[in-house]
MIDOSE-1310 file (N, C-alpha, C; in nm, 2 decimals, decimal comma, always signed):
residues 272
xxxx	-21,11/+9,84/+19,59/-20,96/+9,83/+19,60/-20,90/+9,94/+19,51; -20,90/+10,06/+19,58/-20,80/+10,20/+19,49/-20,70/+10,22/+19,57; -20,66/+10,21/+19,66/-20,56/+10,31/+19,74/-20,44/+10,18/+19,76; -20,33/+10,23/+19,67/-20,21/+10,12/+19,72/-20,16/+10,10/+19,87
xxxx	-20,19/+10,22/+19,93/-20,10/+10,24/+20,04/-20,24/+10,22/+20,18; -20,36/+10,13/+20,16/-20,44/+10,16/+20,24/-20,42/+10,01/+20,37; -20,32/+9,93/+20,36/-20,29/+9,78/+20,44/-20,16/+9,88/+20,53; -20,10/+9,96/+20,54/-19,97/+10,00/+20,58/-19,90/+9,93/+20,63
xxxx	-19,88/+9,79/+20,60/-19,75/+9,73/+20,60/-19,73/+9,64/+20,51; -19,62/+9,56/+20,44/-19,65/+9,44/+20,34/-19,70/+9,35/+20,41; -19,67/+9,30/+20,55/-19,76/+9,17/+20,59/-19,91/+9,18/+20,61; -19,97/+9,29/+20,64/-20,06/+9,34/+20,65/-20,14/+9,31/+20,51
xxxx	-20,05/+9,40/+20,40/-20,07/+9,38/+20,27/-20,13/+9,28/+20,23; -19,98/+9,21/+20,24/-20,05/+9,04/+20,19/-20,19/+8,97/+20,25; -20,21/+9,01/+20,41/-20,31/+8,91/+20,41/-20,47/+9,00/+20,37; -20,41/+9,09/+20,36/-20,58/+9,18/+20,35/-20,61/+9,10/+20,20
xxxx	-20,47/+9,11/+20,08/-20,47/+9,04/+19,97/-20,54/+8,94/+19,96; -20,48/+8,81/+20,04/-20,47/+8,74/+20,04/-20,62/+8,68/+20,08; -20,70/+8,74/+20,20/-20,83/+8,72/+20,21/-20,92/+8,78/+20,05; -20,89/+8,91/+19,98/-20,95/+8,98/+19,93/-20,92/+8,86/+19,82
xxxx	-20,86/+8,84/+19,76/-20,81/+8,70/+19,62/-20,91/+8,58/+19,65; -20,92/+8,55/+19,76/-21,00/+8,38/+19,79/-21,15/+8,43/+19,78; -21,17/+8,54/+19,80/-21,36/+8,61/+19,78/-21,36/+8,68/+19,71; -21,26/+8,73/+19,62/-21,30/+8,75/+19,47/-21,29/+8,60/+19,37
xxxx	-21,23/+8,52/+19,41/-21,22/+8,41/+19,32/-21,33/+8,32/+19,37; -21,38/+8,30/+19,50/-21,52/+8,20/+19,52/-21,63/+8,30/+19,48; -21,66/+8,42/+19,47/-21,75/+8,47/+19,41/-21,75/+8,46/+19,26; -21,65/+8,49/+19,18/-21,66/+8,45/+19,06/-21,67/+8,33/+18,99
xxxx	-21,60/+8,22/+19,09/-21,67/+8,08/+19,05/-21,81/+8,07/+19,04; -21,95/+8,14/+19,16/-22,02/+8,12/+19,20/-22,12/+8,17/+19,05; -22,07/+8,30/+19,03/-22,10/+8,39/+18,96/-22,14/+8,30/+18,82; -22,02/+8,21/+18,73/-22,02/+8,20/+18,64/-22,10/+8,06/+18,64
xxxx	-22,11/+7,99/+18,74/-22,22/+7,88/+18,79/-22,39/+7,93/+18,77; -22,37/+8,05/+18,81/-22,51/+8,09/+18,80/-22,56/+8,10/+18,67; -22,43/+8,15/+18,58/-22,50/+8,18/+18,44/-22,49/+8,05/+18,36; -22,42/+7,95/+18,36/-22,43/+7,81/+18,31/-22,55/+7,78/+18,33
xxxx	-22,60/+7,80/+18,47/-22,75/+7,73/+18,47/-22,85/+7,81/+18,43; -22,85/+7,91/+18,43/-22,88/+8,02/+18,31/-22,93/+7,97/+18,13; -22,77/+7,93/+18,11/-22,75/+7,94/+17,96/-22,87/+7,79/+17,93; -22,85/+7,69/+18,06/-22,87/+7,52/+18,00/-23,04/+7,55/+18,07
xxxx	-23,06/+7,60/+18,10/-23,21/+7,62/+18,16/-23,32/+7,68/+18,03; -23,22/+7,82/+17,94/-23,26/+7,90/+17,84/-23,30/+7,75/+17,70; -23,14/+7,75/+17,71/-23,12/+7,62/+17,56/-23,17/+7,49/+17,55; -23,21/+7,43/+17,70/-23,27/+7,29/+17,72/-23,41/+7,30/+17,69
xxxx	-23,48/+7,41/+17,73/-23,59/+7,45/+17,67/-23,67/+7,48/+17,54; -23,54/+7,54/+17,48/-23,57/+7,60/+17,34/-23,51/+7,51/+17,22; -23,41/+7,43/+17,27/-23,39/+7,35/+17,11/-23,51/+7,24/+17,10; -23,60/+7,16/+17,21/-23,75/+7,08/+17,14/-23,80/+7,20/+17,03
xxxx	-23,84/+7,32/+17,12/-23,89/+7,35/+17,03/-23,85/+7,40/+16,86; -23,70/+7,42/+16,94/-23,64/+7,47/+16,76/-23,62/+7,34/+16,69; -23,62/+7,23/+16,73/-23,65/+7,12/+16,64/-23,76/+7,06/+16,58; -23,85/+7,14/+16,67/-24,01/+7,07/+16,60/-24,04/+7,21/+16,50
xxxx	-23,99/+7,29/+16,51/-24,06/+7,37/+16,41/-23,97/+7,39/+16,29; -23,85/+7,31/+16,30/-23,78/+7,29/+16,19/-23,82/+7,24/+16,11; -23,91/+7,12/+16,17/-23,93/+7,02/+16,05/-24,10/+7,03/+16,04; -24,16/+7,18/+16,05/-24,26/+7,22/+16,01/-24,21/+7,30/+15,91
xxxx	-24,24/+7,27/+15,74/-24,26/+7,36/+15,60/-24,34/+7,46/+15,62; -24,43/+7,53/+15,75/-24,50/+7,63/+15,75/-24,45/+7,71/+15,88; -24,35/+7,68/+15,89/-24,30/+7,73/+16,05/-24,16/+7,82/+16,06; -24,07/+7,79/+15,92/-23,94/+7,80/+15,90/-23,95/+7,99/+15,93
xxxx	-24,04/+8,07/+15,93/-23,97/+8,21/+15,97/-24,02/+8,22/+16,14; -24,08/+8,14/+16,19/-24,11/+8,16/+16,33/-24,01/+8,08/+16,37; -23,94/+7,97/+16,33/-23,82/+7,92/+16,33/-23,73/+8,01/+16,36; -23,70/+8,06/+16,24/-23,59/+8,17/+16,22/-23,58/+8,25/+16,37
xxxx	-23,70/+8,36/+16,36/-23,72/+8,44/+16,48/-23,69/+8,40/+16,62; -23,75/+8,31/+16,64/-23,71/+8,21/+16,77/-23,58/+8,17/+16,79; -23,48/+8,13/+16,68/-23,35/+8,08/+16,68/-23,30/+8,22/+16,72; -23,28/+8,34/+16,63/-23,26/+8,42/+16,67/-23,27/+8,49/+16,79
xxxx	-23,41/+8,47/+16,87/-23,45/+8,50/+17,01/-23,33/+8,47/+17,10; -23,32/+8,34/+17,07/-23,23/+8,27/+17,19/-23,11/+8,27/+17,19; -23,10/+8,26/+17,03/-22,92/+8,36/+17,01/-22,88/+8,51/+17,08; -22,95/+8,56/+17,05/-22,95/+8,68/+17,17/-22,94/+8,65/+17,26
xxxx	-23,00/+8,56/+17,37/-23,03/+8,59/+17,50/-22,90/+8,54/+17,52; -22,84/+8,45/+17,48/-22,76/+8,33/+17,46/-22,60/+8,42/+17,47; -22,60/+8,52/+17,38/-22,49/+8,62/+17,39/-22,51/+8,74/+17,49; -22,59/+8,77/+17,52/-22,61/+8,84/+17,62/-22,57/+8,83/+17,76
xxxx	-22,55/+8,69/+17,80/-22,50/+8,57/+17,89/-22,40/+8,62/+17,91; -22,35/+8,56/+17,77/-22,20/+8,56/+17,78/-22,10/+8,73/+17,76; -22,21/+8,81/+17,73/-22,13/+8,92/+17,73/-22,14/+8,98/+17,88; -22,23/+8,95/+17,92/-22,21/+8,97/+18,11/-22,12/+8,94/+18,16
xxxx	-22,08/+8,78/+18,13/-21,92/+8,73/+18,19/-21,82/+8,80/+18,14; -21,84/+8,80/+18,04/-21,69/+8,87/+17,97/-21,68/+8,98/+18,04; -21,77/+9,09/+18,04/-21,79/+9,23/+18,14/-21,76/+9,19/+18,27; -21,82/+9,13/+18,34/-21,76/+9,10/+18,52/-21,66/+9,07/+18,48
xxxx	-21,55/+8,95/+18,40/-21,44/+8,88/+18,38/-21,33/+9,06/+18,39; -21,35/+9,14/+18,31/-21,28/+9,26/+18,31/-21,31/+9,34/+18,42; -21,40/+9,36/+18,48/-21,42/+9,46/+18,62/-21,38/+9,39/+18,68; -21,36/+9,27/+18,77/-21,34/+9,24/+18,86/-21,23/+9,13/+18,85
xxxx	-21,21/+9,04/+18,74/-21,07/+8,96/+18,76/-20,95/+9,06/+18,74; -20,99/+9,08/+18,62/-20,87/+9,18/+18,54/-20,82/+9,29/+18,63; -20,93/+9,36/+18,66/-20,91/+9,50/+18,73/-20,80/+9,47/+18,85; -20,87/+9,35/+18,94/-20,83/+9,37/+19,03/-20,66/+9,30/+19,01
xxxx	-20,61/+9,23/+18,95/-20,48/+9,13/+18,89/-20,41/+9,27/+18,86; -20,44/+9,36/+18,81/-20,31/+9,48/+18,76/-20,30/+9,56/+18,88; -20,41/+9,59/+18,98/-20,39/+9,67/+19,09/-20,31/+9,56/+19,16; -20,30/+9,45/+19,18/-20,26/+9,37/+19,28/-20,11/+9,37/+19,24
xxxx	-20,06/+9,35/+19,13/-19,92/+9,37/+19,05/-19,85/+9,57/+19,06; -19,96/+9,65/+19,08/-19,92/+9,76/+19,13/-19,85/+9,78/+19,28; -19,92/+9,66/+19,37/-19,91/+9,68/+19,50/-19,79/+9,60/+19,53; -19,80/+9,45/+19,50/-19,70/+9,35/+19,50/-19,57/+9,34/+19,43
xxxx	-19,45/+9,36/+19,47/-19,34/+9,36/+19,35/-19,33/+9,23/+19,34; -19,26/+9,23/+19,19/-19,25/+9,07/+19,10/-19,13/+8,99/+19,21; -19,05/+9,04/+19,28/-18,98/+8,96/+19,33/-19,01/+8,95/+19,47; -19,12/+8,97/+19,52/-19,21/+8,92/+19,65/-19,26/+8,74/+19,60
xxxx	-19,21/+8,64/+19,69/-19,30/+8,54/+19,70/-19,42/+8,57/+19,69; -19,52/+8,64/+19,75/-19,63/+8,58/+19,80/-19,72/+8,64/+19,61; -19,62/+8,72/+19,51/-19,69/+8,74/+19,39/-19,75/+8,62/+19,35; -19,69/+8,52/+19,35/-19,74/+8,39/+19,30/-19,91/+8,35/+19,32
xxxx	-19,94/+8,46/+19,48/-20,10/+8,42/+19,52/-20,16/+8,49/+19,42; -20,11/+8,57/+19,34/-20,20/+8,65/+19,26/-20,19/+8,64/+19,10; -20,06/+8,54/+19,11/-20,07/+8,43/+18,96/-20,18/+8,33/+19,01; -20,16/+8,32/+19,12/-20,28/+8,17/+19,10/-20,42/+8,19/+19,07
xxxx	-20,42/+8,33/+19,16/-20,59/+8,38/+19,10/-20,60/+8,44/+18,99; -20,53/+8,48/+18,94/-20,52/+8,47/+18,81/-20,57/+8,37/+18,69; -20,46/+8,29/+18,77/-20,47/+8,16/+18,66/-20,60/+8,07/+18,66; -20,61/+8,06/+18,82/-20,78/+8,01/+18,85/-20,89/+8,07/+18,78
xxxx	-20,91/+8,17/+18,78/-21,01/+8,27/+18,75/-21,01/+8,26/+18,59; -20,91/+8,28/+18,50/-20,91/+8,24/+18,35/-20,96/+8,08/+18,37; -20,88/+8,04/+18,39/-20,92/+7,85/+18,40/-21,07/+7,87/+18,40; -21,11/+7,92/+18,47/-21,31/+7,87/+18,52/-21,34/+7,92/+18,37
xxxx	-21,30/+8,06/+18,34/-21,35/+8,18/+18,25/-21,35/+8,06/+18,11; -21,22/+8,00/+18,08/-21,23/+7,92/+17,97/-21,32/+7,80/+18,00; -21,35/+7,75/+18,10/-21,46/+7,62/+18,08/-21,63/+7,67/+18,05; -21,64/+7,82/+18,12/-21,76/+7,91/+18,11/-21,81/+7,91/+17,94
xxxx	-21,67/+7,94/+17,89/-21,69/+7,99/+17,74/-21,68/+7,85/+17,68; -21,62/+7,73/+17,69/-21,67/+7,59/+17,67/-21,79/+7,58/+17,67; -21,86/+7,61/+17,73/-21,99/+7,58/+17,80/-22,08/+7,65/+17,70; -22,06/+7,78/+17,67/-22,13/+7,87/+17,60/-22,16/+7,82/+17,45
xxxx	-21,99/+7,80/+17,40/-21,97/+7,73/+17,25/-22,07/+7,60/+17,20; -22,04/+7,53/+17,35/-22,16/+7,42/+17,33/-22,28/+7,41/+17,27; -22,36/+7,52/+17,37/-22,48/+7,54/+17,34/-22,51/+7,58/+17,22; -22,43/+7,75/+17,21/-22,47/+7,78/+17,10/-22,41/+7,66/+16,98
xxxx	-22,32/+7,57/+16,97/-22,34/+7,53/+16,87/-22,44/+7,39/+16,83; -22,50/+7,38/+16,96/-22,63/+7,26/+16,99/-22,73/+7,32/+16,92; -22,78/+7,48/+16,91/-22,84/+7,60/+16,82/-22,84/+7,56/+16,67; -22,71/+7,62/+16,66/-22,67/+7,58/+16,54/-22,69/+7,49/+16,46
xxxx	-22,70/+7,37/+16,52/-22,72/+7,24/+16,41/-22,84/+7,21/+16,43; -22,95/+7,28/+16,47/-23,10/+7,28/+16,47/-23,07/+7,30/+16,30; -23,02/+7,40/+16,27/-23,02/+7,51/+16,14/-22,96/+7,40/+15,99; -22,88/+7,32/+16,07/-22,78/+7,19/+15,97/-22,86/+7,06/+15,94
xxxx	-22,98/+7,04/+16,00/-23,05/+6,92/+15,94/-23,10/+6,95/+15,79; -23,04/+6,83/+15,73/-23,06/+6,84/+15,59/-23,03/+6,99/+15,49; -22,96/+7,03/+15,50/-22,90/+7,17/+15,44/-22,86/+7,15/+15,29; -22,79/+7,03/+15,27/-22,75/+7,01/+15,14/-22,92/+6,95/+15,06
xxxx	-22,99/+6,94/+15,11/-23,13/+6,87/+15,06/-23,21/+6,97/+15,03; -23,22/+7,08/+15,16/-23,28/+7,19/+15,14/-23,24/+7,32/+15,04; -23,11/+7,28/+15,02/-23,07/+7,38/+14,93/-23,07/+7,34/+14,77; -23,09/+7,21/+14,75/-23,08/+7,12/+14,64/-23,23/+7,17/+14,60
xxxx	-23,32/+7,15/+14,71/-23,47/+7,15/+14,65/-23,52/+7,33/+14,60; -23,46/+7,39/+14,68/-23,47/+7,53/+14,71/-23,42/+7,56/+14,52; -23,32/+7,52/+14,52/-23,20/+7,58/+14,36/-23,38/+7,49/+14,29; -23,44/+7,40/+14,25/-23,49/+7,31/+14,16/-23,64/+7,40/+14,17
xxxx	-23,67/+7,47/+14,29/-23,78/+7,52/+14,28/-23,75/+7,65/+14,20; -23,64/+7,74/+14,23/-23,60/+7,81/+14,13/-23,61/+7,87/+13,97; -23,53/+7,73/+13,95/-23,51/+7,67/+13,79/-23,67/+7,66/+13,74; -23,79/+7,61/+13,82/-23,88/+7,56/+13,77/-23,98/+7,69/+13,76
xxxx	-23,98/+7,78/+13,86/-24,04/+7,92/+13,85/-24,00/+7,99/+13,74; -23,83/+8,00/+13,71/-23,83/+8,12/+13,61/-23,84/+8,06/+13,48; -23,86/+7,90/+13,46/-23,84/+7,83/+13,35/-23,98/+7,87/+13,31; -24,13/+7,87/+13,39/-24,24/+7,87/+13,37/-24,28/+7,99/+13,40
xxxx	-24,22/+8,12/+13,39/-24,26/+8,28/+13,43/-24,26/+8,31/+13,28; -24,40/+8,36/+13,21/-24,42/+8,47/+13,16/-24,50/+8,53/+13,13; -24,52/+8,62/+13,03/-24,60/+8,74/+13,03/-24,73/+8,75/+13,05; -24,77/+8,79/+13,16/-24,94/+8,79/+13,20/-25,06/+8,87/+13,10
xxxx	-24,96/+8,93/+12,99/-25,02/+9,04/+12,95/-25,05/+8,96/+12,72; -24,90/+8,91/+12,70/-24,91/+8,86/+12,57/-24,83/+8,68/+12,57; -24,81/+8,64/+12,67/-24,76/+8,55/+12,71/-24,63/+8,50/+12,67; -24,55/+8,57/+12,65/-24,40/+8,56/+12,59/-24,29/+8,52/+12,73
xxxx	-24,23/+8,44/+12,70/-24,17/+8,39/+12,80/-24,09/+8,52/+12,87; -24,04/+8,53/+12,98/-23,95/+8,63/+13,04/-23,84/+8,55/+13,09; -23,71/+8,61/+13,12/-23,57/+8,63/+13,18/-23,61/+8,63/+13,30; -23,55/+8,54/+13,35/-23,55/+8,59/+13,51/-23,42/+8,53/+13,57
xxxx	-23,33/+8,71/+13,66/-23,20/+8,69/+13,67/-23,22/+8,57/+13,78; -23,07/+8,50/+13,82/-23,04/+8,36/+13,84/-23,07/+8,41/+14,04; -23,05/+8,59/+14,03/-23,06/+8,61/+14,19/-23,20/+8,65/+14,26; -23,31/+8,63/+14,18/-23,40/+8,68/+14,19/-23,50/+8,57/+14,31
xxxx	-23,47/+8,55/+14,42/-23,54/+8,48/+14,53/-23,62/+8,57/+14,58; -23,64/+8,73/+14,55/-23,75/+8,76/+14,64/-23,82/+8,84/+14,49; -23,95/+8,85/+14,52/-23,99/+8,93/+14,44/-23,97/+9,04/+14,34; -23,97/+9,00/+14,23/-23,87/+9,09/+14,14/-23,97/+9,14/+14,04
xxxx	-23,99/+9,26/+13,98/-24,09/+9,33/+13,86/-23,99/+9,33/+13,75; -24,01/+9,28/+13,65/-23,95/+9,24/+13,53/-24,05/+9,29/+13,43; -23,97/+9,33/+13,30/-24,06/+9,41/+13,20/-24,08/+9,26/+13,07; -24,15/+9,26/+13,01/-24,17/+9,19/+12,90/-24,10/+9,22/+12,81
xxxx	-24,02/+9,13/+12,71/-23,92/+9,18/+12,60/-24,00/+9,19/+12,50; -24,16/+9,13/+12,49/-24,18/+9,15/+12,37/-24,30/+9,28/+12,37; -24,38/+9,28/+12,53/-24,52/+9,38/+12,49/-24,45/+9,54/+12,61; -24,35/+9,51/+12,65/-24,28/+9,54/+12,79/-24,37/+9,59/+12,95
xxxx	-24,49/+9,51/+12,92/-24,59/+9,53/+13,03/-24,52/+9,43/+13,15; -24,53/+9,49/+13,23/-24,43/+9,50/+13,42/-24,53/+9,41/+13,44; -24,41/+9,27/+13,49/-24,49/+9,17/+13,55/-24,40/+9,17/+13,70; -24,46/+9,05/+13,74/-24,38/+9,04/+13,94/-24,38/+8,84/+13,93
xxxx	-24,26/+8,87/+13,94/-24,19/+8,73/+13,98/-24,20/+8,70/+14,09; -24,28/+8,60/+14,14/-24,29/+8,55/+14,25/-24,21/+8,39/+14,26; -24,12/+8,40/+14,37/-24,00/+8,28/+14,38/-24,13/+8,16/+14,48; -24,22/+8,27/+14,60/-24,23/+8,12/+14,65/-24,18/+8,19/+14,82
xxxx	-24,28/+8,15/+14,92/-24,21/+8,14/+15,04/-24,04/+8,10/+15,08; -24,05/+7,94/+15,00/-23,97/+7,87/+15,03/-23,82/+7,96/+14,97; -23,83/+7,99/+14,84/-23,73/+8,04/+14,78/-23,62/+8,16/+14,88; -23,73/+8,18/+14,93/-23,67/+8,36/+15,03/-23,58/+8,31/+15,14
xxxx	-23,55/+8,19/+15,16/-23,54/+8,14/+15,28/-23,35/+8,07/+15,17; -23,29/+8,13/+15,07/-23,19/+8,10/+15,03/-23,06/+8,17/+15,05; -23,12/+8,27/+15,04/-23,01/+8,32/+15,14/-22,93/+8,27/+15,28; -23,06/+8,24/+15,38/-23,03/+8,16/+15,50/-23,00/+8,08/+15,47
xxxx	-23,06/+7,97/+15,40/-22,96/+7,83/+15,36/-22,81/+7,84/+15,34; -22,77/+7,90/+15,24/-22,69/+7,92/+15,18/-22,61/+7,93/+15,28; -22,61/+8,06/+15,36/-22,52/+8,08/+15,50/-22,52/+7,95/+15,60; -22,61/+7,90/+15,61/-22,55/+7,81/+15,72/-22,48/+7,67/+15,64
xxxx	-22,53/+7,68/+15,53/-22,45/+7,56/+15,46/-22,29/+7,57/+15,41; -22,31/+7,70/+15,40/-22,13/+7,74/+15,40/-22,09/+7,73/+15,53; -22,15/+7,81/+15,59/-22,10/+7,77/+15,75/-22,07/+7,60/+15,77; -22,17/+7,49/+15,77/-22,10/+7,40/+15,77/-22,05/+7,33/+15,70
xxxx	-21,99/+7,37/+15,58/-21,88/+7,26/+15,48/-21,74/+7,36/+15,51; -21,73/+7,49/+15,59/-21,62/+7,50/+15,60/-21,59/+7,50/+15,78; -21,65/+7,40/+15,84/-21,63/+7,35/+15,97/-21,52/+7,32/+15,99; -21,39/+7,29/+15,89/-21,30/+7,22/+15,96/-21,18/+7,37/+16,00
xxxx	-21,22/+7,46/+15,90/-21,12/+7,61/+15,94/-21,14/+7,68/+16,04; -21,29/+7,65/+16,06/-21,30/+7,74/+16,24/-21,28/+7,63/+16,31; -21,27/+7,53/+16,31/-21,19/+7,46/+16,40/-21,07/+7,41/+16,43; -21,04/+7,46/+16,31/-20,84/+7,53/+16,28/-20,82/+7,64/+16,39
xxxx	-20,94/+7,73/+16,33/-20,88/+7,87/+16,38/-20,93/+7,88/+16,57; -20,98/+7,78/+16,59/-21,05/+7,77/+16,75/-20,92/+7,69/+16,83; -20,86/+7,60/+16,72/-20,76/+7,48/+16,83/-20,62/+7,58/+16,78; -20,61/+7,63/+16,72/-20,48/+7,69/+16,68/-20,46/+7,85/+16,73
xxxx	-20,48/+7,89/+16,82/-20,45/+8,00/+16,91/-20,54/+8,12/+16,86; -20,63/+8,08/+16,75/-20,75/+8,24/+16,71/-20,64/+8,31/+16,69; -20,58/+8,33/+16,58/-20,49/+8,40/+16,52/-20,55/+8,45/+16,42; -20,51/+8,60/+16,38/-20,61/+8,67/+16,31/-20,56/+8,60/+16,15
xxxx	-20,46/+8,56/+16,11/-20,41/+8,45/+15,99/-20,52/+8,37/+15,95; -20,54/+8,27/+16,05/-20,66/+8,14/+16,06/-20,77/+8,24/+16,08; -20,79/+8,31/+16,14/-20,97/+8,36/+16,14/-20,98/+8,40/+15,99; -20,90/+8,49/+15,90/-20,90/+8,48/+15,74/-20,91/+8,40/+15,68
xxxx	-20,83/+8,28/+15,74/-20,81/+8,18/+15,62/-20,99/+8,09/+15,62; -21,02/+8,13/+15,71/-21,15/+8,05/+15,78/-21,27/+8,13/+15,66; -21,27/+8,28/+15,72/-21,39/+8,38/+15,66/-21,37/+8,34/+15,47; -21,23/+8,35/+15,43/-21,21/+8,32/+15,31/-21,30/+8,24/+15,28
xxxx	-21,29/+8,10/+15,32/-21,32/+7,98/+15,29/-21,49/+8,02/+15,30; -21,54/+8,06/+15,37/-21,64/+8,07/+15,39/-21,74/+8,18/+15,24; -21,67/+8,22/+15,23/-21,76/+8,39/+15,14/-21,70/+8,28/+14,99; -21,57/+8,22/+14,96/-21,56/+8,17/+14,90/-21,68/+8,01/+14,85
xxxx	-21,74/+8,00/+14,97/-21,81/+7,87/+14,94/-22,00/+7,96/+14,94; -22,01/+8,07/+15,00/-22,15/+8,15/+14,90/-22,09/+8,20/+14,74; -22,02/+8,25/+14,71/-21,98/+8,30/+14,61/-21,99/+8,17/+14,53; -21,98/+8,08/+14,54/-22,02/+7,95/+14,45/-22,16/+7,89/+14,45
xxxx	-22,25/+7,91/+14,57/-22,38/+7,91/+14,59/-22,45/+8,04/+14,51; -22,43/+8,16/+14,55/-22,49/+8,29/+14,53/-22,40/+8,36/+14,45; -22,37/+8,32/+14,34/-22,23/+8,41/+14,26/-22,27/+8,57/+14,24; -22,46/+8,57/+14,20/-22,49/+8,73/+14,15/-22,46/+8,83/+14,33
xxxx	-22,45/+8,77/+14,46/-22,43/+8,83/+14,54/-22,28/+8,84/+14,58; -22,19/+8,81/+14,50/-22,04/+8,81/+14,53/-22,00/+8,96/+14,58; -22,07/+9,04/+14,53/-22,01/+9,16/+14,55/-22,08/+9,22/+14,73; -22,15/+9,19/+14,79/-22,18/+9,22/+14,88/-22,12/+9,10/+15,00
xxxx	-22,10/+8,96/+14,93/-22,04/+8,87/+15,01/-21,86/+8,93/+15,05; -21,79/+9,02/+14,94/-21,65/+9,04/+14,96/-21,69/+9,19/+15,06; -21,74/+9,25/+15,03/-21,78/+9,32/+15,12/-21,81/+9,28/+15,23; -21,84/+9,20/+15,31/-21,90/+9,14/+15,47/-21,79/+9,09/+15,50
xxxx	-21,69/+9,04/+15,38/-21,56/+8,93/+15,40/-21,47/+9,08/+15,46; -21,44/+9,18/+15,38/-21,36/+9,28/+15,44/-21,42/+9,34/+15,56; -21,50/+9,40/+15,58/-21,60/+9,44/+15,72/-21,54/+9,33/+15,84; -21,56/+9,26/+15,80/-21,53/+9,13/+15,94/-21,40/+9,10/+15,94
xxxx	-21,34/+9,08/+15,85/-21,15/+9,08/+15,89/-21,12/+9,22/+15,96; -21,17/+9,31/+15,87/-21,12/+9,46/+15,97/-21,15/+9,41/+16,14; -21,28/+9,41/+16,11/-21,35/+9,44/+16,29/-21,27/+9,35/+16,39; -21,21/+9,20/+16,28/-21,16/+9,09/+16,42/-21,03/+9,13/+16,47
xxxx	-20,96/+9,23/+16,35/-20,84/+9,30/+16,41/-20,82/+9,39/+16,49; -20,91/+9,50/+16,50/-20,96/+9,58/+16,58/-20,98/+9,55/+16,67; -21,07/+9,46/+16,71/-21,11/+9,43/+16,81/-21,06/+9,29/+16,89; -20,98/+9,25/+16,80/-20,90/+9,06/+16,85/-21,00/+9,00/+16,88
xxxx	-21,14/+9,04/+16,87/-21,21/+8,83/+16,88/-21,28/+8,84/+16,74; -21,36/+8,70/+16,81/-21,40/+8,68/+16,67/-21,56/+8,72/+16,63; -21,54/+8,79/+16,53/-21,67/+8,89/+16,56/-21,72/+8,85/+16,43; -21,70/+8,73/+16,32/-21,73/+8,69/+16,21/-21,87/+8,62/+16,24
């Protein structure tokens, strides 16, 4: 559909329209059908398994990876819709407003497909949020337990780290979850702090447990019109609830906090 002038008459117009509206809108229903069964075929599959290997202590980075896997695939879905939703709803709704003047009746057939075509688009992205957040709370079993044990295993490594060389106790900073080389205060022979599998895995904690104790602002900022105000007030909450988990990483957490307010402005969704 390029050429305004290709129906040469308005009644003509309208019905070429008017057929062209009802098979771009049963195709796009069709379309976005296909990828739901898509998404629930991908995720019905993969959360057994992202639950059984959650609650394997020897499995949590093939966990990780796998979660990840399907998070991808999972957005990749959805960035297909969104892409057809712009070539072909969108596109065709401004050409059709090029062609149709606002004070023609028959504009209304092209509010409706309009309105139809968003309508489905928003149950699509219902559908999406689901899943991915059915994902998600693979990641939320026992988080406050995991993180309680994680901080205790901590405490008890750097309480019991020292010198391999004259055995003098060593410092070990409060951020030190991955392997860290530390000098001796008393002989200064370089030792290596070892946290522990489990320890490396605090960072990730950390983030999804902030993520869920500040559930109730993205679901402020989801029922309250995704206003770039609420998506702040949301990320705030959020960098603010690591920054009290992970205080020695505050400075890279306000960083991620500004990075992602810019980008959601920029770009109006939500890209946090």
């Amino acid at each position: 559909m390029s050429d305004p002038q290709r129906f040469g008459s308005d009644r003509a117009a309208e019905s070429a329209w008017q057929e062209e509206l009802k098979d771009l809108e049963a195709r796009w229903f069709a379309f976005l059908d296909k990828l739901e069964a898509k998404m629930e075929e991908l995720c019905s599959a993969a959360l057994p398994e992202l639950r059984a290997l959650r609650c394997d202590p020897d499995s949590q980075q093939i966990y990780l990876r796998v979660l990840a896997g399907v998070q991808g695939q999972l957005s990749r879905i959805r960035e297909k819709a969104y892409e057809t939703h712009d070539a072909k709803v969108t596109d065709t709704w401004y050409l059709f407003r090029s062609e149709i003047e606002f004070t023609n009746p028959f504009y209304m057939t092209g509010n409706a497909f309009r309105d139809n075509c968003d309508e489905r688009y928003h149950a699509f992205e219902e559908a999406y949020l689901n899943w991915y957040n059915l994902l998600r709370a693979t990641l939320q079993d026992n988080l406050e337990e995991e993180y309680r044990q994680i901080l205790e295993i901590l405490d008890s490594a750097r309480e019991s780290f020292c010198c391999k060389q004259c055995g003098a106790p060593i410092s070990v900073p409060p951020a030190c979850f991955i392997s860290t080389h530390l000098a001796c205060p008393a002989c200064s022979t370089q030792n290596t702090f070892e946290p522990g599998s489990k320890a490396r895995e605090l960072p990730f904690i950390a983030r999804d447990l902030a993520e869920k104790r500040v559930t109730p602002f993205y679901q402020a900022y989801q029922q309250g019109g995704r206003t770039d105000a609420l998506y702040r007030r949301y990320l705030r909450a959020r960098y603010d609830e690591l920054n009290r988990m992970l205080p020695d990483l505050r400075e890279h957490h306000e960083m991620l906090y500004h990075e992602y307010t810019a980008s959601h402005r920029q770009g109006g969704q939500d890209n946090g």
